[in-house]
LOLOVEX-225262 format. One line per field, with one value per residue (C-alpha): residue number from 1; x, y, z. Coordinates in pm, whole numbers, plus 50000, padded with zeros to 5 digits. Example, Ala and Ser with C-alpha at 12.3 -4.5 7.8 and 13.67 -1.06 7.14 Angstrom:
# LOLOVEX-225262
resi <- c(1, 2)
x <- c(51230, 51367)
y <- c(49550, 49894)
z <- c(50780, 50714)
***
This chain:
# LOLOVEX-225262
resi <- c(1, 2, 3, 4, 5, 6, 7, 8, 9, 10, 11, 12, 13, 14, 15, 16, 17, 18, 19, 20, 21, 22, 23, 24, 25, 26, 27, 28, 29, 30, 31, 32, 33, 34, 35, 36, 37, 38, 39, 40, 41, 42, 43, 44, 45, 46, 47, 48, 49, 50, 51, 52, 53, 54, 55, 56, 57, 58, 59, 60, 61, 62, 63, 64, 65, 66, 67, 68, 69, 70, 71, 72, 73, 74, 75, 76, 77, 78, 79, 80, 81, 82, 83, 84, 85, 86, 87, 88, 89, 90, 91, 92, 93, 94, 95, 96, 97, 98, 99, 100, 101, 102, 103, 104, 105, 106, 107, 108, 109, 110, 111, 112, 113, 114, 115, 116, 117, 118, 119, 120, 121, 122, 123, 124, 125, 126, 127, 128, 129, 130, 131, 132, 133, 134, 135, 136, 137, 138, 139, 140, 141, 142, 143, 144, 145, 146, 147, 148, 149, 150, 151, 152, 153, 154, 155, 156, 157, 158, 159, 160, 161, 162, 163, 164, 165, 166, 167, 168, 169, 170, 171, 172, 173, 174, 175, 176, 177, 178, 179, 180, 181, 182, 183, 184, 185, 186, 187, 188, 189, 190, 191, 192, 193, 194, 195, 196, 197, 198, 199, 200, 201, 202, 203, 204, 205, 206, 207, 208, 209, 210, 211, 212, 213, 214, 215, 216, 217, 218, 219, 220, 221, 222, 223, 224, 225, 226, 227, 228, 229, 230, 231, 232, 233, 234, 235, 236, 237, 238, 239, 240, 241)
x <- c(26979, 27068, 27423, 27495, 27558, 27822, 28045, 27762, 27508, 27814, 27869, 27509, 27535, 27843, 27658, 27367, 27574, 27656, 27341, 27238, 27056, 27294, 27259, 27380, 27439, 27286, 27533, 27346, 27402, 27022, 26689, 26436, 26169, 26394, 26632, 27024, 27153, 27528, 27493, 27844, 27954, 28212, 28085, 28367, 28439, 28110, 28160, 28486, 28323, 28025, 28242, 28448, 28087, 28023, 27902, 27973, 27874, 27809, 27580, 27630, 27338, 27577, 27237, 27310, 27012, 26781, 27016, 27329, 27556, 27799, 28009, 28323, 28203, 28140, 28517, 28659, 28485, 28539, 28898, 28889, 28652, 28728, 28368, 28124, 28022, 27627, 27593, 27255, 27152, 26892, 27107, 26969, 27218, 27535, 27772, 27675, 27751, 28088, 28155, 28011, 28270, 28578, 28469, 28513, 28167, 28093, 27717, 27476, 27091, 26865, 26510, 26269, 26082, 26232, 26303, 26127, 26174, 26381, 26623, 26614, 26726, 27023, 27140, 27122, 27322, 27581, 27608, 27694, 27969, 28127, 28165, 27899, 27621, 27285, 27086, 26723, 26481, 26136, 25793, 25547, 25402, 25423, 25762, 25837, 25741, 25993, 26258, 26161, 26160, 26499, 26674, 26769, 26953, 26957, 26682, 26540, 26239, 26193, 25917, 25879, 25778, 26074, 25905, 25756, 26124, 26034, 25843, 25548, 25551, 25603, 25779, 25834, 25509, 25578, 25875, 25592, 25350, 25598, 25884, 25626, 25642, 26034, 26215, 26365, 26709, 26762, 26866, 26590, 26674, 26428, 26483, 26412, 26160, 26333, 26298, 26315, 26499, 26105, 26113, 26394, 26244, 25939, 26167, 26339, 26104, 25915, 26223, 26477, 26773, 26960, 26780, 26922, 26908, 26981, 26799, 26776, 27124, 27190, 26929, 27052, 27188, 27448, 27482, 27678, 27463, 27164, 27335, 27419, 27025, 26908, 27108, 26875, 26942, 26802, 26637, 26853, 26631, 26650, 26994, 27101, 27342)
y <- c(10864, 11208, 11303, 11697, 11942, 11866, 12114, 12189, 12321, 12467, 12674, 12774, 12861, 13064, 13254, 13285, 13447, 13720, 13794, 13642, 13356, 13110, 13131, 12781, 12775, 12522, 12375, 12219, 12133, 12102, 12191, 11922, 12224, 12504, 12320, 12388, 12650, 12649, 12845, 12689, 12809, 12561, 12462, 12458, 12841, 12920, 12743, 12895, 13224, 13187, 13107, 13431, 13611, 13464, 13133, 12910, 12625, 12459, 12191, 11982, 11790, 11488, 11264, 11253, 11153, 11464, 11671, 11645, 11628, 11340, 11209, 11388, 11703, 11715, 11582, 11849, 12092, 11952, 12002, 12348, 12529, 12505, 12555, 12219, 12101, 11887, 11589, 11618, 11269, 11035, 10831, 10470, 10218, 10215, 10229, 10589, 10678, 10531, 10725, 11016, 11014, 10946, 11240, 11454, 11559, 11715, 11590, 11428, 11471, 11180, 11211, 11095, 11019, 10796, 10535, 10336, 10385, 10106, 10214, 10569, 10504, 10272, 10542, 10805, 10590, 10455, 10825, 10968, 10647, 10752, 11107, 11246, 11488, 11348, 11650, 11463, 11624, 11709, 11792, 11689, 11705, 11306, 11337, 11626, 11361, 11122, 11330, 11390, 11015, 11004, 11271, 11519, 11766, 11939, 11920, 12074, 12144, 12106, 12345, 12096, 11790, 11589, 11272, 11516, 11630, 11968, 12071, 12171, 12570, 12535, 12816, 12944, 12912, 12480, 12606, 12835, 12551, 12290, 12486, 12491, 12118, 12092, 11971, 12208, 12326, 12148, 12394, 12446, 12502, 12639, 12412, 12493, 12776, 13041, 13319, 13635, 13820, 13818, 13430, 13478, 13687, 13470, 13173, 13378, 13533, 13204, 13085, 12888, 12934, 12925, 12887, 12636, 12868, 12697, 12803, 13187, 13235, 13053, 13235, 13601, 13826, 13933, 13649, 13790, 14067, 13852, 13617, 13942, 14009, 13686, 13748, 13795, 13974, 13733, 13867, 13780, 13524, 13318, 13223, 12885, 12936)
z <- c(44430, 44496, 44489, 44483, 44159, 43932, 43713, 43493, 43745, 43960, 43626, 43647, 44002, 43922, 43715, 43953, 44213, 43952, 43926, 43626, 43490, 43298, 42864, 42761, 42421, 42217, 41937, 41699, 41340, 41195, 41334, 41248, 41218, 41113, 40850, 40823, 41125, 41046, 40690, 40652, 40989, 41180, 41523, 41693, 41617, 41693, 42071, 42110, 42047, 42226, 42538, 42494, 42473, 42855, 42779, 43126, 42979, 42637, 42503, 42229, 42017, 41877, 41709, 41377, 41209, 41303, 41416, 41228, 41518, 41566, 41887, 41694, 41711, 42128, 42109, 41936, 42136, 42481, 42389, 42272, 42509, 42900, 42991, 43111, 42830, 42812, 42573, 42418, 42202, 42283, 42523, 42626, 42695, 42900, 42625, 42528, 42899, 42868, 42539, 42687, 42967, 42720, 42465, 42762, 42872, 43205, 43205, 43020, 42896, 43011, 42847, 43095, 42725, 42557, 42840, 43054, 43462, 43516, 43237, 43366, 43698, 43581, 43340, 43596, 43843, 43579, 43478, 43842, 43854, 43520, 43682, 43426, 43577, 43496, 43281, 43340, 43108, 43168, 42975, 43150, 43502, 43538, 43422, 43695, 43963, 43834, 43808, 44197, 44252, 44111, 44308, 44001, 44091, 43742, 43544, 43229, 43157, 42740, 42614, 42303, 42256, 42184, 42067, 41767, 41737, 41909, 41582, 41791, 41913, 42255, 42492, 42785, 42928, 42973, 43177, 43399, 43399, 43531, 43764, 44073, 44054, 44040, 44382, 44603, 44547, 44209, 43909, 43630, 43292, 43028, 42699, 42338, 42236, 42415, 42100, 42251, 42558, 42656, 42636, 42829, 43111, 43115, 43204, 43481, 43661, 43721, 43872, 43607, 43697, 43345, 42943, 42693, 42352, 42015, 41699, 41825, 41821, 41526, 41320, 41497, 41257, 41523, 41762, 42009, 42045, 42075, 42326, 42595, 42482, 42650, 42973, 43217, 43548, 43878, 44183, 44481, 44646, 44306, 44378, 44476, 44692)
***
């Protein structure tokens, strides 16, 4: 079931046009490999700012367990940023969709992982009916070819493993390895690992058309300064447009 971009990627695109690939901040409480990222920081604040920096879009990690996020906390920034803004949890039934939608999310991350194919493509449907933009996630080829199957227009490739809780040391290189397999037109995003503006580039020049950065900027000593760092320029045929 394909159905066109949503506000998310049309943020992305936005971006692309500029001449730039997209740097979607990651907000995210706890790192399951890295320990605590706020260092008493308030998430919110750090969204707002992050958007004032050029962010044109935010996600949100709301699992609490690992992550330390909650559904309260993509509320209270959905109302204080007016960027898209991505749910990330592991999201399996309907009734997360339906909160989802209510807490004010633009789109939402599917894990091709953690569901079986039947579940996928009811949660993908249900999400495009709730006006949520499916955010199907990717780490394998196998799962590339589903994603296909399914129509995504906006998919992300993870660099981690995110059945090991992306403790593994995976980069940009996944995003390399995969993005030939991705379906025409759809827009890419390089998950998780992205370290470096040279992560960054990597991503890029291999064709993603925007990085999801969490634990980089949270661990920068100057995070503004390191999310400009990470914006990387696009040649002109890597545009969607």
């Amino acid at each position: 079931m394909s159905y066109g971009f949503g506000r998310f990627s049309s943020a992305v695109i936005s971006e692309n046009k500029r001449g730039f690939a997209a740097v979607i901040p990651d907000i995210k409480c706890i790192s399951p490999k890295e320990g605590d990222l706020l260092r008493g920081r308030d998430p919110v604040d750090t969204a707002i700012y992050l958007v004032h920096r050029g962010a044109p879009a935010i996600s949100v990690v709301t699992e609490r367990e690992h992550f330390g996020g909650s559904p309260q906390l993509l509320h209270n920034i959905t109302q204080r940023v007016n960027v898209p803004v991505l749910r990330k949890d592991f999201i399996i039934n309907e009734d997360q969709l339906s909160e989802t939608a209510e807490l004010g999310a633009a789109a939402v991350l599917l894990i091709i992982a953690i569901t079986d194919e039947k579940n996928l493509f009811k949660l993908y449907e249900k999400s495009i009916k709730l006006g949520l933009e499916p955010f199907v996630e990717v780490h394998t080829s196998e799962e590339m070819k589903l994603a296909k199957n399914l129509g995504a227009c906006l998919i992300g490739i993870n660099n981690r493993d995110i059945v090991t809780l992306e403790r593994d040391s995976g980069g940009a290189s996944r995003t390399a390895e995969l993005i030939s397999e991705a379906p025409a037109n759809s827009v890419l995003v390089s998950e998780s690992g992205i370290l470096s503006r040279k992560d960054a580039e990597l991503a890029v020049s291999v064709g993603a058309n925007a990085i999801l950065v969490g634990t980089a900027l949270w661990q920068a000593h100057d995070m503004g300064l390191m999310y400009q760092s990470l914006r990387v320029g696009l040649l002109r045929n890597d545009c969607i447009l």
